[in-house]
Every structure is written in structure tokens, then in C-alpha cells.
N, C-alpha and C positions, 0 to 999 in steps of 0.2 A: 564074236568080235575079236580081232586083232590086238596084243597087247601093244598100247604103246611106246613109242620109242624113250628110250632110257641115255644119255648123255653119258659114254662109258669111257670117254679121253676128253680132257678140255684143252681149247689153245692155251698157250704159255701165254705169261705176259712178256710183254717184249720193250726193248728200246732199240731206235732206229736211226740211222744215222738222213739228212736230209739225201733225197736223189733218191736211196735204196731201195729195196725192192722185199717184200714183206710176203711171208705166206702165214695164214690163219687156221688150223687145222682142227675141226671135231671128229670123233667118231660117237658115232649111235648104234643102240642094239634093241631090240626086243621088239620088230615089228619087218614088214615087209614093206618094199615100196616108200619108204620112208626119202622123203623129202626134207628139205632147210631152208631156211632163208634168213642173213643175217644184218643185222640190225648195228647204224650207226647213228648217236648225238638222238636214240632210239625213235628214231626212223626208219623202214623196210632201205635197205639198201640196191638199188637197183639191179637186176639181174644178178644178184648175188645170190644162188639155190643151190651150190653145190657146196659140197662138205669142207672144201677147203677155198678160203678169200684172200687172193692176190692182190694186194695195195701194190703199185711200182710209182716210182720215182715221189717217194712218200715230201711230204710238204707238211707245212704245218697246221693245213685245214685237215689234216689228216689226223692227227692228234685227239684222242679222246677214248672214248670204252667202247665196244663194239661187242655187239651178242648175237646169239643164235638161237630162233628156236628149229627145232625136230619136231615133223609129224608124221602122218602116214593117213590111208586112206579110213580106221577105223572112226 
């Protein structure tokens, strides 16, 4: 079995000014093939699967916590 992926940089918190343009960054280790998908108002966020989540022209429906989880094929 594959080990799990392990959450080894988390995004910063951030403050954003209205209009701007936002980037979300994770890194993960301890697996292969390792996939994401992150999560808004904890909800899947749509096509959001890669390790880093570009908000642009951020608004106030934007606002709130946003997660990630890491998996992999094990």
C-alpha cells in the first residue's frame, strides 16, 4: 500500500483587496499520484484538483475558509 499523502506547506492566510486576483498554494508528500481537490463554505469546489486555487477578480461571495484535501490512489 502506498503511504498517504502528508500536507507538507499550507496556503497562507491572506487578505484581498476587491477585483484582485488570489493564488492558494498546497504542497503534499508521502504518496504517488497524489491528487487535491479544494473545498469552499465546505463544499468540493468545482474543478478545483490542482495544488494551487486561483480566485481572480475576488468579490465578496469570495470571502470565507477554504480547504484542501490530498489523496492518492492507496
Amino acid at each position: 500500500a502506498q503511504a498517504q499523502p502528508v500536507i507538507t506547506r499550507q496556503p497562507a492566510d491572506v487578505s484581498v483587496s476587491l477585483g484582485a486576483t488570489i493564488a492558494l498554494d498546497v504542497l503534499a508528500t508521502g504518496g504517488t499520484a497524489t491528487s487535491y481537490q479544494w473545498h469552499f463554505a465546505e463544499q468540493p469546489v468545482s474543478g478545483a484538483t490542482n495544488r494551487a486555487l486561483m480566485l481572480t477578480h475576488a468579490a465578496p461571495a469570495h470571502a470565507g475558509d477554504y480547504f484542501v484535501v490530498a489523496s492518492n490512489a492507496s
